[in-house]
C-alpha positions in Angstrom: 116.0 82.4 246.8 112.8 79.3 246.1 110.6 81.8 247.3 112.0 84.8 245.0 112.2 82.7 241.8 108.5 81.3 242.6 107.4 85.0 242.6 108.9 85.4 239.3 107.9 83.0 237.6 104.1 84.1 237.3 105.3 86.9 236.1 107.4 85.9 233.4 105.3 83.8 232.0 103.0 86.7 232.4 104.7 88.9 230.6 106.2 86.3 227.8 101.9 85.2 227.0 101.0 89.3 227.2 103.7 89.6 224.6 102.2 87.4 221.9 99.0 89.0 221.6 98.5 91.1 218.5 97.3 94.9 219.4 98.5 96.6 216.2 99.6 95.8 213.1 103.1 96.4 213.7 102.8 93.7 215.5 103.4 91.5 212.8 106.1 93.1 211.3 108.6 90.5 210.4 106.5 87.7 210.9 103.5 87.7 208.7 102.5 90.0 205.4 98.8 91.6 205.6 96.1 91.8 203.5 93.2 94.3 204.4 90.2 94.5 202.2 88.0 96.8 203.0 84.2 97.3 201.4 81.2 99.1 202.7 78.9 96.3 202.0 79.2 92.9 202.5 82.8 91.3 203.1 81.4 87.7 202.8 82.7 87.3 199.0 86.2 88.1 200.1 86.6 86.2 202.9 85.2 83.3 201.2 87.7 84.2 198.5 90.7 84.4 200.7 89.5 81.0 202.8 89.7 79.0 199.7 93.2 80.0 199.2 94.2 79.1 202.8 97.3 76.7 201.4 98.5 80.1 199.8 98.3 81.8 202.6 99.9 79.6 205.0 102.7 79.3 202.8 103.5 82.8 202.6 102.9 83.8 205.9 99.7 86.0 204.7 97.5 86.7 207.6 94.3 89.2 206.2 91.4 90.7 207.4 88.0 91.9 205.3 86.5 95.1 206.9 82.9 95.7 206.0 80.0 97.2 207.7 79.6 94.4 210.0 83.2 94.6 211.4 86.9 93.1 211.0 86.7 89.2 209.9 90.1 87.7 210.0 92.1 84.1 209.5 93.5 85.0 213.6 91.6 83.5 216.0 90.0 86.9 217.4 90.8 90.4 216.8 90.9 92.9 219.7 89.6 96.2 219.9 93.2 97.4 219.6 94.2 95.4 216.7 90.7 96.2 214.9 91.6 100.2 215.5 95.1 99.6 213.7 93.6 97.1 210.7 90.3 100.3 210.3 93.2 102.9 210.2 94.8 101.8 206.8 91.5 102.3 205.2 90.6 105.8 206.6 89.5 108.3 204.2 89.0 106.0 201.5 85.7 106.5 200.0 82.7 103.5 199.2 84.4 101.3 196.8 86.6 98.5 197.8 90.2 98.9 198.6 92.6 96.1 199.5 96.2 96.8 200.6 99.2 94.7 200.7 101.4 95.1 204.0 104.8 93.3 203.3 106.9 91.8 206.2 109.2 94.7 206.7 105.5 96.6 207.5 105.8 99.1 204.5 102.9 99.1 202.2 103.3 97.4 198.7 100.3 97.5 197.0 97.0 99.1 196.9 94.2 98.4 194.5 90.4 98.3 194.4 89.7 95.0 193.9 90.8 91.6 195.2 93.1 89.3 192.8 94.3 86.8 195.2 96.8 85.4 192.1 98.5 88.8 191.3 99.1 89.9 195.0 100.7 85.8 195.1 102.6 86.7 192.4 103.9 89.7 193.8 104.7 88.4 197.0 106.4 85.7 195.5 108.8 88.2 193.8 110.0 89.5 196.7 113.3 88.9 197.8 112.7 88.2 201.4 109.8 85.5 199.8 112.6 84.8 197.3 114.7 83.4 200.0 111.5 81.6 202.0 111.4 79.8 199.3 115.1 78.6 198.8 114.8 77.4 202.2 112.0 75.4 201.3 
């Protein structure tokens, strides 16, 4: 029975660490919202816009990336190749200007626009009723 259980346990905790890494945006579905910018230039204004507001973020559960020609910058740790794919996939067919999207918890899409106004997509979040009851709990 020792030996079975010992054989398991790699495995499980396997498994349970495989589970937490983030290989699509669906992936964050009922954890986090998303913010994807995406620009064909530089993406160094935006990320330095969405760093400054990192007490924002945190508090709503905001994690964002900024897509430009160098590649996918993010507030996560690293992005994969998989997750990249997924973030890259909400801005196909868009043409050269900027286009930021606003990926609520429940995954469905609440906002797109062409520029990046950190306040308003707060405010919106904010009156949402699942960030409505965040909130309460606060």
């Amino acid at each position: 029975m020792k030996s079975i259980i010992a054989i398991l346990i790699p495995f499980i905790l396997f498994s349970c660490a495989k589970g937490q890494a983030m290989a699509s945006i669906d992936d964050f579905k009922w954890e986090n919202r998303i913010i994807i910018v995406g620009v064909s230039g530089s993406g160094d204004p935006y990320a330095a816009s969405l760093k400054m507001r990192h007490p924002g973020i945190t508090d709503r559960d905001i994690v964002w990336f900024v897509v430009d020609s160098r590649g996918v910058r993010s507030n996560l740790a690293s992005v994969d190749e998989s997750l990249e794919k997924s973030v890259k996939a909400f801005l196909a067919g868009r043409d050269d200007k900027p286009e930021v999207i606003l990926i609520g918890k429940d995954g469905g899409v609440k906002n797109r626009s062409d520029e990046l106004d950190i306040d308003a997509l707060f405010k919106q979040i904010d009156a949402m009723p699942m960030r409505i009851r965040e909130m309460k709990k606060q």
